[in-house]
Backbone bond lengths (Angstrom), bond angles and torsions (degrees), N, CA, C in turn:
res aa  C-N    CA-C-N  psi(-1)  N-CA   C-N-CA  omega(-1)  CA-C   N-CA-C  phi
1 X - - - 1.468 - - 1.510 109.61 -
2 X 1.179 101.79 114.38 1.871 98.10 178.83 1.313 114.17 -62.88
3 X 1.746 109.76 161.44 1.669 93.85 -163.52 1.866 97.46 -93.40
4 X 1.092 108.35 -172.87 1.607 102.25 -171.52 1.761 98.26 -130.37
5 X 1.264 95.79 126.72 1.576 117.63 -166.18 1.404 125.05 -76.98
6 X 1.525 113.87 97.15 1.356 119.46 -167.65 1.463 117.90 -67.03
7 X 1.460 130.38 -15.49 1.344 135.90 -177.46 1.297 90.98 84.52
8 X 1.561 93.62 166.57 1.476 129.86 161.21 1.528 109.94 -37.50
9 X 1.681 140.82 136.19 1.208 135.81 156.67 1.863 113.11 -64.38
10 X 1.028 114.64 135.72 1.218 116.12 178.30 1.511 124.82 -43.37
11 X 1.382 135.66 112.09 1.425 119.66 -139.03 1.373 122.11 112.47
12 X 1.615 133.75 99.12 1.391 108.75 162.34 1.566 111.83 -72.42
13 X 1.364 126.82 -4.29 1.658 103.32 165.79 1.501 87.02 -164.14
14 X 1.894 91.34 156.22 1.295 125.01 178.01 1.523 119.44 -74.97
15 X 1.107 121.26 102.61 1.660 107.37 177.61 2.066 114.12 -51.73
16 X 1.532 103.24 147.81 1.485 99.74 -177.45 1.638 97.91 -128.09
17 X 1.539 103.85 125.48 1.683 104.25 160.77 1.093 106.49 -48.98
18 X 1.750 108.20 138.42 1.473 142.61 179.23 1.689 100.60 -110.49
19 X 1.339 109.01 103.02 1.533 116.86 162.11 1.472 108.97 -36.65
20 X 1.094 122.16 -59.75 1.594 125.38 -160.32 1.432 99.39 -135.28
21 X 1.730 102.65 165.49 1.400 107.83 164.77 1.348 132.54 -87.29
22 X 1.066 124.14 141.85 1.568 115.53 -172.32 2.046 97.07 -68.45
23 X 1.380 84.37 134.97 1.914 95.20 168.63 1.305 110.56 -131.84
24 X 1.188 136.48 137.55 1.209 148.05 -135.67 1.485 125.97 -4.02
25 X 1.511 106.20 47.52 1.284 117.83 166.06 1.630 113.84 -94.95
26 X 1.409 115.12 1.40 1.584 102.29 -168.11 1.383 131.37 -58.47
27 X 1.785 97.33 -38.71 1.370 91.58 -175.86 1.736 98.44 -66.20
28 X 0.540 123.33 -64.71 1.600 128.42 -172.95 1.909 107.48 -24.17
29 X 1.192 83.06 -46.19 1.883 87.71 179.62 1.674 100.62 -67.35
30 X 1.119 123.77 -39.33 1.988 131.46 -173.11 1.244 79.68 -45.62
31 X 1.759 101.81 -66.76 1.745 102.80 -129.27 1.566 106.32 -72.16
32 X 1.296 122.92 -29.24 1.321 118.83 150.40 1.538 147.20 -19.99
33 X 1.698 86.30 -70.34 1.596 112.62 165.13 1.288 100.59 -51.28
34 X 1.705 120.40 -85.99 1.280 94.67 -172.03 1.448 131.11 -44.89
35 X 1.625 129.87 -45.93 1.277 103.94 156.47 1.695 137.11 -11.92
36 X 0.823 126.73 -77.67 1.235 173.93 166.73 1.974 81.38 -20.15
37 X 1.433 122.24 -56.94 1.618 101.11 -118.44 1.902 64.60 -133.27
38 X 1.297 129.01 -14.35 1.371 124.08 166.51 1.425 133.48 -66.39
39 X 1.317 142.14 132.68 1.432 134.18 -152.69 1.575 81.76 -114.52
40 X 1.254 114.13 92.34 1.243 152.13 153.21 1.123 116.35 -103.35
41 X 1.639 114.87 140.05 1.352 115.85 153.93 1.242 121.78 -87.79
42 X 1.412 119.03 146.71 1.599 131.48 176.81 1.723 109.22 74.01
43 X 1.477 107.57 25.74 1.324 131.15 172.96 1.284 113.56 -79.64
44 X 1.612 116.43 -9.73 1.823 116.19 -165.85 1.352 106.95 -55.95
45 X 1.180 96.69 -79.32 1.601 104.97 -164.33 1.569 124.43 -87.98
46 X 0.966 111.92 118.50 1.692 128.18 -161.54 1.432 109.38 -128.02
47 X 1.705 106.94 114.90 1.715 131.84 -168.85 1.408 121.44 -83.08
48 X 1.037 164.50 42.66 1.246 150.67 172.24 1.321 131.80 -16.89
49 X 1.007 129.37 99.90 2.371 115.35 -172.12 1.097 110.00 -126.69
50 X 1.076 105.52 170.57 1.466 115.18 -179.29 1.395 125.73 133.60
51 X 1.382 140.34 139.79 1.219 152.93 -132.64 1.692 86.25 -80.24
52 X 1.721 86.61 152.14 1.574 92.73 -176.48 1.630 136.02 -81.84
53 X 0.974 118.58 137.41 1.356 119.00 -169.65 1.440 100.73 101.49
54 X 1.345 145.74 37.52 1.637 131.20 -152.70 1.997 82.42 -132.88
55 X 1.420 116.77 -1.65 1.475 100.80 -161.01 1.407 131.32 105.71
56 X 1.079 124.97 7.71 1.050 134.62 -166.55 1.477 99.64 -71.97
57 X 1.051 108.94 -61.67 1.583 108.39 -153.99 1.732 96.26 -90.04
58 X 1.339 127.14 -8.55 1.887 117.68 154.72 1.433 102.48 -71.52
59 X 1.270 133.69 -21.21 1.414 140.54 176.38 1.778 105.81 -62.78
60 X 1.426 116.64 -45.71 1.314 110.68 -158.18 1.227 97.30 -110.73
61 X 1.360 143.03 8.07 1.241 160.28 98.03 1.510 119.59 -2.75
62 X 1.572 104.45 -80.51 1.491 101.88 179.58 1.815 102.40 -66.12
63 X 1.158 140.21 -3.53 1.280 136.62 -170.32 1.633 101.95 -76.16
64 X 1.208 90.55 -41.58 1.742 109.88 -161.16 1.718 100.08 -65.99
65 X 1.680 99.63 -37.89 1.592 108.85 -146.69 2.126 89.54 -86.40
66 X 1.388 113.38 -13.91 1.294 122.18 -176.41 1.519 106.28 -77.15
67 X 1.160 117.25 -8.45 1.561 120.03 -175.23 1.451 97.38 -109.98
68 X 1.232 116.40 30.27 1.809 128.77 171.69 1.265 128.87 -120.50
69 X 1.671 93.08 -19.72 1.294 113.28 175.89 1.280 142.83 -136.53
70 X 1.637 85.55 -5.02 2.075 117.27 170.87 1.594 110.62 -100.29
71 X 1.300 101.48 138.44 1.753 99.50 173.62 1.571 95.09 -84.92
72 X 1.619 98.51 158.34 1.544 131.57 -130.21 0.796 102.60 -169.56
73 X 1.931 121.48 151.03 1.400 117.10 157.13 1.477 122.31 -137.87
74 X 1.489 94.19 30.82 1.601 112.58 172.18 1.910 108.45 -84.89
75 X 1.431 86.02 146.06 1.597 104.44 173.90 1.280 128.49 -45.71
76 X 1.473 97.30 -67.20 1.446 120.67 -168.01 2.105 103.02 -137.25
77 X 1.207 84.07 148.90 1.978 72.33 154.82 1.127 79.24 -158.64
78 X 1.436 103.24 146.87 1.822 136.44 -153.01 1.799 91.22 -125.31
79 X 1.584 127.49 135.89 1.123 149.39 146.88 1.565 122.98 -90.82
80 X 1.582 116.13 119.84 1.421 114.40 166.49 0.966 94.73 -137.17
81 X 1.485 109.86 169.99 2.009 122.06 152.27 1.389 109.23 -123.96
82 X 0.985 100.05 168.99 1.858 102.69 -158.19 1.403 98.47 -124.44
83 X 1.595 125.27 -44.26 1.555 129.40 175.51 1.588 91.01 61.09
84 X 1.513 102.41 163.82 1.386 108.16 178.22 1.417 136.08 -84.78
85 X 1.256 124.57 -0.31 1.078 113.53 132.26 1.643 117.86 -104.12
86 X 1.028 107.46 127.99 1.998 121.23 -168.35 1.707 86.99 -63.53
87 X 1.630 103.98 161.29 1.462 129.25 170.69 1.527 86.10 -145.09
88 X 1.679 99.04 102.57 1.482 112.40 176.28 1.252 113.92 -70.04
89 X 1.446 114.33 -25.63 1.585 109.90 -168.79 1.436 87.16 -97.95
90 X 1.249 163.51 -51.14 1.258 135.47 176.96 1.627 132.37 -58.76
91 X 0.895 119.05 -24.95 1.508 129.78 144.51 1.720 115.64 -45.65
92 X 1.464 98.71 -65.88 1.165 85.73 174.44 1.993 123.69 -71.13
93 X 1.353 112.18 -5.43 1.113 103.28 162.94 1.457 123.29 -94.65
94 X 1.766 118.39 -7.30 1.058 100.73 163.56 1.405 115.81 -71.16
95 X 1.274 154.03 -32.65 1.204 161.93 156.10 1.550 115.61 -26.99
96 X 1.701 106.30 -64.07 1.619 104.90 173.37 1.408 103.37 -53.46
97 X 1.277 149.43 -45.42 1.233 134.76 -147.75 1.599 104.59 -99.25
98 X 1.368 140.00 1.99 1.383 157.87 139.14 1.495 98.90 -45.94
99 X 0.940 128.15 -76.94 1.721 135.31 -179.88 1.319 124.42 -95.19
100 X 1.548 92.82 41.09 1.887 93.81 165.25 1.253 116.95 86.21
101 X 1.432 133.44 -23.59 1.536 132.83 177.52 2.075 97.66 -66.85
102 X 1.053 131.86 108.30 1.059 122.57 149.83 1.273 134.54 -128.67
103 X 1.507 125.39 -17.78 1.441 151.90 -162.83 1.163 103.76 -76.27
104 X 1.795 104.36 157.53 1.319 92.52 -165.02 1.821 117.22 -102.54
105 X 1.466 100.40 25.62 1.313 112.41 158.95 1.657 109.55 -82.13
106 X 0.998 112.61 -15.43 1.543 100.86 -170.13 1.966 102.39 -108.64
107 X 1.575 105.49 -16.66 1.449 102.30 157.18 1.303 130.86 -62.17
108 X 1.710 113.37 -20.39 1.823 112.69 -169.87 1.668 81.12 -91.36
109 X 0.976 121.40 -16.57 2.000 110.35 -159.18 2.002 91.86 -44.90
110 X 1.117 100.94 162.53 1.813 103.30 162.95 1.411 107.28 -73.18
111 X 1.362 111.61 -178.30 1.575 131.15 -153.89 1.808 89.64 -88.60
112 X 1.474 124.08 -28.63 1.231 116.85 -161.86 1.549 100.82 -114.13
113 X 1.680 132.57 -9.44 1.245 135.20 132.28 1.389 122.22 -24.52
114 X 1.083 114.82 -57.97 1.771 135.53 -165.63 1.481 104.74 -73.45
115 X 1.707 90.24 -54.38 1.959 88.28 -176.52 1.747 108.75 -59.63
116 X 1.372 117.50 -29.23 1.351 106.93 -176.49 1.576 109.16 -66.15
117 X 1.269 109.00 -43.22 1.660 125.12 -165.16 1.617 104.14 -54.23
118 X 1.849 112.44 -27.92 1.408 96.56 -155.22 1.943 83.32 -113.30
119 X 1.394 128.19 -7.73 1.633 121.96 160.94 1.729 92.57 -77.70
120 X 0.783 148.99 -36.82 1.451 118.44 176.19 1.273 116.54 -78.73
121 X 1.511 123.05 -22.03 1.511 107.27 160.52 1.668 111.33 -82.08
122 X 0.679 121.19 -50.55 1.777 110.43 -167.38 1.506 104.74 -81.49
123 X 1.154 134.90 21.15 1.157 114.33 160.53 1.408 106.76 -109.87
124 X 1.258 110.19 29.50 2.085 112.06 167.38 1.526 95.49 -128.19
125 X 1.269 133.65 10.78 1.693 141.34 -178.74 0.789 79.42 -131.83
126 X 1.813 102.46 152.31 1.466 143.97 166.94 1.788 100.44 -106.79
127 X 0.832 88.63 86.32 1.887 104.52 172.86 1.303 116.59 -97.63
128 X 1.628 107.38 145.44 1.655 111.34 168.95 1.702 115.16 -101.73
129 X 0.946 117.62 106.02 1.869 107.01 -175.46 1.972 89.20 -88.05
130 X 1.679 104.40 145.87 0.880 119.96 167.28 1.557 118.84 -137.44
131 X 1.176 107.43 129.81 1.479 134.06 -128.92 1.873 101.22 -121.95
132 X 1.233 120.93 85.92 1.582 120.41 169.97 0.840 128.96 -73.95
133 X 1.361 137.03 106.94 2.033 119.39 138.46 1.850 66.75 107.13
134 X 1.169 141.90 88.58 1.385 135.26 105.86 1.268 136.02 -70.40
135 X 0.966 129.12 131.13 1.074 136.11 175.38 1.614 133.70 -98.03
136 X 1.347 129.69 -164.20 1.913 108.10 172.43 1.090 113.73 -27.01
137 X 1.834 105.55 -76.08 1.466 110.35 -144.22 1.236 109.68 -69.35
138 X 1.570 130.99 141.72 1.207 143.25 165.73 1.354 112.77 -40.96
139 X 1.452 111.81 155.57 1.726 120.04 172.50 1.428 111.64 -102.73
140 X 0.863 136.61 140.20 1.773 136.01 164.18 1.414 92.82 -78.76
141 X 1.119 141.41 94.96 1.627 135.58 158.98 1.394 86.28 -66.30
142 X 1.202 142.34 -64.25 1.682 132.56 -155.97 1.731 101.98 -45.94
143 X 1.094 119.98 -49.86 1.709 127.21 -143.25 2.020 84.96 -95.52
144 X 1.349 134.32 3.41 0.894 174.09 83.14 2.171 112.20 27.94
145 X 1.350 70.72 -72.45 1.645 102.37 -160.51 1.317 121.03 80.39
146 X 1.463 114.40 52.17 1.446 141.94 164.27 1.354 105.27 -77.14
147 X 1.445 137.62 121.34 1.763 121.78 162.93 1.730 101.37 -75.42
148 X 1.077 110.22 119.58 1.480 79.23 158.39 1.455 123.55 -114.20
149 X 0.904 85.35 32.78 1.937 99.47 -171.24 1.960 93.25 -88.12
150 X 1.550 107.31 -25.36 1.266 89.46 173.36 1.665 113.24 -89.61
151 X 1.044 117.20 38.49 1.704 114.89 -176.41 1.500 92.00 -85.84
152 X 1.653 132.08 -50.79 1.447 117.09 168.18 1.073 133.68 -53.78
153 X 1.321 132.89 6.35 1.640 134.64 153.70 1.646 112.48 -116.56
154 X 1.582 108.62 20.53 1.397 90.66 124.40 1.960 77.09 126.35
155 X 1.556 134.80 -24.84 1.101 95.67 -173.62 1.794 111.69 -61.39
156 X 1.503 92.65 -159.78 1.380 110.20 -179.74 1.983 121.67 -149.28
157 X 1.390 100.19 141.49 1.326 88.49 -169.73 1.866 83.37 -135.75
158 X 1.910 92.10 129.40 1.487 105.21 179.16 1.766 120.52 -151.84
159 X 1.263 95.24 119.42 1.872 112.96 -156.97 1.625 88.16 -112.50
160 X 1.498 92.47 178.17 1.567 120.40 -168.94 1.508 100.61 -135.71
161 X 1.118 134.06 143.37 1.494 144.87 173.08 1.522 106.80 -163.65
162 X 1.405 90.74 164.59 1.208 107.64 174.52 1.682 134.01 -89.85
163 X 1.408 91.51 -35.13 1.827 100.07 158.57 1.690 109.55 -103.41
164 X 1.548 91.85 160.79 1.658 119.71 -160.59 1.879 81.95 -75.11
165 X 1.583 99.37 -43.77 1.660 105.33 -149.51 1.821 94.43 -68.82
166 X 1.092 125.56 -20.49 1.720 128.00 154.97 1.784 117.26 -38.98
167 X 1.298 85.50 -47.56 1.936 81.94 -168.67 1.390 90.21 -87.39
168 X 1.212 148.24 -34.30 1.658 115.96 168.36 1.747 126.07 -56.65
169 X 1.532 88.25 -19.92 1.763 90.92 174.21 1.346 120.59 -74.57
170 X 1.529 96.31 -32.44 1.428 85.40 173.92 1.231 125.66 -101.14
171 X 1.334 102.56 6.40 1.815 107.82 171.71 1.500 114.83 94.82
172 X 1.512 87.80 19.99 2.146 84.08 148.90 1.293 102.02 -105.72
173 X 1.545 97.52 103.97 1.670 104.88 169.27 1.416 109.80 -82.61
174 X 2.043 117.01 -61.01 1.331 117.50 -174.85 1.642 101.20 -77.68
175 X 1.379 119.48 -30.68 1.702 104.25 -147.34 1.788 90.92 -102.69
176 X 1.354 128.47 78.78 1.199 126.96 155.45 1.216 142.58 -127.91
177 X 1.374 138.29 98.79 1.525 152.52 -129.92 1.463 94.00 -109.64
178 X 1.741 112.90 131.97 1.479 128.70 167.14 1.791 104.06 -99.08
179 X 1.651 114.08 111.67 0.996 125.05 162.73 1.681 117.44 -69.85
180 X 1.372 121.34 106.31 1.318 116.34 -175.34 1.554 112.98 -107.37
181 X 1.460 105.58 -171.76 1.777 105.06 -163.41 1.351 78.29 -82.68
182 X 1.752 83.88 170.68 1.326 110.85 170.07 1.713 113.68 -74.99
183 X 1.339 107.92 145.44 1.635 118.00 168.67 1.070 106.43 -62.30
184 X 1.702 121.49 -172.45 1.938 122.87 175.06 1.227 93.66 -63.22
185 X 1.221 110.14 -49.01 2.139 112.85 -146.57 1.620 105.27 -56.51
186 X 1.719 91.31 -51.53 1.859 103.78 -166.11 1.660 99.21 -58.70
187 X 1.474 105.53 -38.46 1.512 108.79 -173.93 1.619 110.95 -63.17
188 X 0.897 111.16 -25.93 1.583 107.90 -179.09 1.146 107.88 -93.61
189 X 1.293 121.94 -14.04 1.566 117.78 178.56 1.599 108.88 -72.27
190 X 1.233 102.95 -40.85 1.479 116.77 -163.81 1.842 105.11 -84.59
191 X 1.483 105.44 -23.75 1.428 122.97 156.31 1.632 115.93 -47.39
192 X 1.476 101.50 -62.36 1.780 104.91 -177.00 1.581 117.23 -87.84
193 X 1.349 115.12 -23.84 1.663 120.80 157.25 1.728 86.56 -38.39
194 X 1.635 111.63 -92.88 1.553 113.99 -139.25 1.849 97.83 -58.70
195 X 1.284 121.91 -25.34 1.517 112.89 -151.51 2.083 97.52 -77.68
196 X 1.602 86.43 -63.96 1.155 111.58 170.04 1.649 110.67 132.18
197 X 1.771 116.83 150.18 1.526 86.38 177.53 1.455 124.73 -78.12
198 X 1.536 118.84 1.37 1.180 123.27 -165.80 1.721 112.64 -82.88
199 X 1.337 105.57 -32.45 1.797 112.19 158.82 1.378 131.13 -76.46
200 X 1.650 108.45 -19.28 1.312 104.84 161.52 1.774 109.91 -88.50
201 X 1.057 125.08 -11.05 1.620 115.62 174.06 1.390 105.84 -98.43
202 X 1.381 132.99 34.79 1.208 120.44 -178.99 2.209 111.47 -103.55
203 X 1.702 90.29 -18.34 1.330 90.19 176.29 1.600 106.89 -141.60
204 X 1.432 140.71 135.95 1.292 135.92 -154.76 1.795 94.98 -67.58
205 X 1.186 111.05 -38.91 1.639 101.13 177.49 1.173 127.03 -70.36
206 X 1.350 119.21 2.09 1.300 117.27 -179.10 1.025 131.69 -80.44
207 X 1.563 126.36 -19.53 1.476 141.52 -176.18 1.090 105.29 -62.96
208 X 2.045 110.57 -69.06 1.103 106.35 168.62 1.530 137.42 -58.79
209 X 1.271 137.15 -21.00 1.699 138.14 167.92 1.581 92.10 -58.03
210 X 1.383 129.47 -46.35 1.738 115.97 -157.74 1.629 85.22 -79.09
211 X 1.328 141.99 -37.35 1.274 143.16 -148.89 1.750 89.86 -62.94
212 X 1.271 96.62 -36.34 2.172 99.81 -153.50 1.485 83.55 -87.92
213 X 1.392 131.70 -48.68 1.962 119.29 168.00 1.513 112.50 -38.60
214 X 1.436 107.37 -39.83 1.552 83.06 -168.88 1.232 112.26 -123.45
């Protein structure tokens, strides 16, 4: 029984709560975006790295949440996380349920049912898949049902990991960005954002004790 095609959800993307604010991540968020939104060639696939806990994934967060509030001319952009050990079939169901696969006739389909169902839809959309928390081992996006043959007309595929040697696996050779710590300044900014200035002005020693925390 063929499955029956719910369309696109209203929305090419879902906004995602952001724990924190990004602090001196901006340029990093620009240079992305533009990545991302430039009709460049060899622009597909775009790496994020960097040691864990540094932001990475509030980084690819606000990326997601910028296609909510920036004009665009992508279809869909799809959110997963991968964690280190991958759950291929939930990945791949976060994807079906981005473009309408959600029912639970199309949940019993097999693992290589689904991948066909979602290369015949996304390879007529220009979609962004965004890709969390990779780790070593490589992903098969193809075995997946990723096209990526449509990455030269313009979609885009952009993950977060922790090693550099990840984004050559997956084939961000040119487009791969090192998320680094914060400096003193950004750190204190992002210090009095979360604390507030009203708890650090409540006692003259307090500035300095949060100054030596952060």
């Amino acid at each position: 029984m063929k499955e029956v095609y719910e369309g696109v959800p209203e929305g090419a993307a879902v906004a995602i709560a952001v724990d924190r604010t990004i602090v001196g991540q901006e340029s990093i968020l620009d240079q992305v975006w533009r990545c991302i939104t430039e009709q460049k060639k060899n622009n597909g696939i775009i790496g994020l790295y960097g040691m864990g806990g540094i932001g990475k994934t509030t980084l690819l967060k606000q990326v997601n949440n910028k296609f909510c509030s920036e004009e665009h001319d992508f279809d869909v952009v799809i959110w997963s996380v991968v964690s280190r050990e991958p759950n291929l079939k939930q990945i791949q169901e976060d994807i079906g349920k981005r473009i309408g696969f959600s029912t639970d006739s199309w949940q019993r389909k097999s693992f290589g049912e689904r991948a066909s169902d979602i290369t015949n839809t996304l390879r007529h959309k220009k979609f962004v898949l965004l890709l969390d928390d990779i780790w070593e081992s490589e992903i098969d996006l193809t075995k997946l049902g990723v096209p990526l043959q449509t990455l030269d007309s313009g979609s885009r595929i952009v993950f977060t990991t922790r090693f550099e040697g990840t984004c050559g696996k997956m084939g961000a050779h040119k487009n791969r960005y090192k998320v680094f710590c914060l400096g003193d300044d950004d750190a204190w900014k992002l210090f009095e954002g979360v604390v507030g200035s009203y708890v650090l002005n409540k006692h003259p020693d307090i500035p300095k004790l949060a100054d030596d925390v952060a």
